[in-house]
C-alpha positions in Angstrom: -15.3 72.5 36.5 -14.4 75.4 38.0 -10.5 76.4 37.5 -8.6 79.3 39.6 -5.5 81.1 37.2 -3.5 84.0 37.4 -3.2 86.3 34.8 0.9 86.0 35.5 2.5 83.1 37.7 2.6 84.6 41.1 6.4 85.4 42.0 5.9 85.8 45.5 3.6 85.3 49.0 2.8 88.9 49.0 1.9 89.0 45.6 -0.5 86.0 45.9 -2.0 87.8 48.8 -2.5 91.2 46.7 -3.4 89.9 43.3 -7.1 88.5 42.9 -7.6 85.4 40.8 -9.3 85.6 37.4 -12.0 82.7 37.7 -12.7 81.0 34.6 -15.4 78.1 34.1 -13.0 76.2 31.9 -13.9 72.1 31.4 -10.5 70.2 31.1 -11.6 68.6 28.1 -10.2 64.8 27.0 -9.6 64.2 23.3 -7.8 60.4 24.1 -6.3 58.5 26.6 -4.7 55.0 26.8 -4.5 52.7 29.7 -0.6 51.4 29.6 -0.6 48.0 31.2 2.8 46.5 31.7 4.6 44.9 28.5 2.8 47.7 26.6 5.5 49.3 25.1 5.0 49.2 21.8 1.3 50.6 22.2 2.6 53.2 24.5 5.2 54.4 21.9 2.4 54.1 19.1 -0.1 56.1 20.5 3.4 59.0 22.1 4.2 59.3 18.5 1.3 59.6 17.0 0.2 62.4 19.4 3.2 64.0 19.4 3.8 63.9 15.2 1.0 66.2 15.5 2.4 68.7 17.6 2.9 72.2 15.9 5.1 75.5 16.4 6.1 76.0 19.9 6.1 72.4 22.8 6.9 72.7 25.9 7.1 70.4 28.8 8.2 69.4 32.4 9.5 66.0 32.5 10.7 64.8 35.6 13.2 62.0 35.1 15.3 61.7 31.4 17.8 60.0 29.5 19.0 59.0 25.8 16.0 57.4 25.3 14.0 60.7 25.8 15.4 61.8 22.8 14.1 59.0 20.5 10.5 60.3 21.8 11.5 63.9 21.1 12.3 63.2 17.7 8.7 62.0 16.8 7.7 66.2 17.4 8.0 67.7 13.6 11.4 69.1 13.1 10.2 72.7 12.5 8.9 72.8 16.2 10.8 74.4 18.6 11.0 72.1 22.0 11.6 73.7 25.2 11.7 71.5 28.4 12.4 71.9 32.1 13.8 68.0 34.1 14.4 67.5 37.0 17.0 64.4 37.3 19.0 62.8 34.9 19.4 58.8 34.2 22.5 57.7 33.2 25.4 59.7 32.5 25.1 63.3 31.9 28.3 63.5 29.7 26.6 61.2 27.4 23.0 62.7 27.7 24.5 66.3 27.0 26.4 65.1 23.9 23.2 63.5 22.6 21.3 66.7 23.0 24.0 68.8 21.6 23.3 66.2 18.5 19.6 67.1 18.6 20.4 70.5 18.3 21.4 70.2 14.9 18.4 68.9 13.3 15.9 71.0 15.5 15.8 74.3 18.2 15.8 72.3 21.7 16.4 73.6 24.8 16.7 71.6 28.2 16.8 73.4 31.4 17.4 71.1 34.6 16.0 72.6 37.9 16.6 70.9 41.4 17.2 71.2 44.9 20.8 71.3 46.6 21.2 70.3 50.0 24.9 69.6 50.9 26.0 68.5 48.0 23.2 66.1 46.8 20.5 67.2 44.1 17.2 66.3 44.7 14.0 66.5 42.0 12.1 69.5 42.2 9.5 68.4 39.7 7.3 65.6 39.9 5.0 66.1 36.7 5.6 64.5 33.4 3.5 66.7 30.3 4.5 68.2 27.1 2.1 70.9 25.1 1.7 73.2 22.5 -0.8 75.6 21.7 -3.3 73.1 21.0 -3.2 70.1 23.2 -1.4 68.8 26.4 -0.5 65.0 26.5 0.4 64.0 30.0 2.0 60.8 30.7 1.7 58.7 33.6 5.4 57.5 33.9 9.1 58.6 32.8 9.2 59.6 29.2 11.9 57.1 28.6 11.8 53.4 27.0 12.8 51.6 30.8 9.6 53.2 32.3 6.9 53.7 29.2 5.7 50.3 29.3 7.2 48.6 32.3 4.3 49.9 35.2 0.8 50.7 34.5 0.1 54.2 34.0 -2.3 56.4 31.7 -1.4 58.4 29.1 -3.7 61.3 27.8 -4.1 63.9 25.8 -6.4 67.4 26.4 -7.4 70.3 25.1 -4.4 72.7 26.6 -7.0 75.8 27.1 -8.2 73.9 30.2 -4.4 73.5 31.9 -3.4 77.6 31.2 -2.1 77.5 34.6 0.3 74.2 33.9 1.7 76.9 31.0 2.2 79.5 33.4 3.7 77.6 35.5 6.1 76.3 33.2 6.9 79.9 31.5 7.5 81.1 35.7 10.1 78.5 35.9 11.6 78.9 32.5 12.1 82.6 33.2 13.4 82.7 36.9 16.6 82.9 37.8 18.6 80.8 39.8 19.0 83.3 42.6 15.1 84.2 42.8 14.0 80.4 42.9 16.2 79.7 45.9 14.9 82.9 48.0 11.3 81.9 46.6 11.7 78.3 48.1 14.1 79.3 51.3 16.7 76.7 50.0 19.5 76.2 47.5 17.8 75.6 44.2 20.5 75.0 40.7 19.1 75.9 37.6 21.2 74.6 34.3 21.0 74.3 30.5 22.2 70.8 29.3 
């Protein structure tokens, strides 16, 4: 398979039209997947943790949707990892989500950025992916990391070698370093960027 990357996430049109890709020939290779039917929960959370108890150093991750329950799956990654995630909407209440996080903080380094668009008051999601990585695999999982969604619709959850999906890492390090200022002139509309 052939896969198109940039060397640095592009910052703007004129760069994209300026800088060359770097081609590489890079095979997104699988290591394991499960098919999540409903009322799989339990099989779902098995096969999370056990993935994700093997994680190492640094994880990343854009998640679109989050709440308490997030947590619980966070808290399967070894404690001497440090977690860095990017959400787009929050379930539930924030107040509560923000002191559960704060909680979090004291056993591990975690840090959760929400991004979204702002049109007249009302927030909208700016992401729609749901993966988490670290320097050796990416597990992407077909639903909401949170125990209402994991086993209530089918979806797929698999894991891959993260050298294939560079450019999902770039993209993630783009967002993590923008500021709030350059993403709304990037996207021509109102874009908050918070830590919880």
């Amino acid at each position: 398979m052939l896969v198109v990357s940039y060397d640095q996430p592009v910052g703007t049109l004129r760069e994209l039209r300026l800088k060359a890709p770097a081609i590489a020939d890079l095979e997104k290779k699988l290591i394991a997947t499960l098919l999540v039917r409903p009322n799989m929960r339990s099989e779902a959370e098995e096969f999370l943790g056990k993935h994700f108890a093997e994680f190492s150093d640094k994880v990343c991750g854009i998640l679109t949707y989050i709440d308490e329950s997030t947590l619980g799956f966070l808290d399967k990654i070894p404690k001497d990892s440090t977690i860095r995630l990017l959400v787009s909407a929050i379930s539930g209440s924030s107040a509560t989500l923000v002191k559960e996080i704060d909680k979090q903080r004291q056993k591990r380094a975690l840090e959760i950025v929400q991004i979204t668009f702002a049109k007249d008051s009302v927030e909208r999601p700016l992401f729609h992916e749901r993966w988490m990585a670290d320097e050796k695999v990416l597990v992407e999982i077909g639903t909401d990391l949170k125990v209402s969604s994991i086993g209530a619709k089918q979806h797929t959850i698999s894991v891959y070698d993260v050298r294939g999906y560079r450019d999902r890492i770039d993209n993630f390090e783009w967002y993590w370093k923008s500021e709030e200022l350059s993403l709304s002139r990037y996207f021509g509309m109102r874009v908050l960027k918070r830590s919880l």
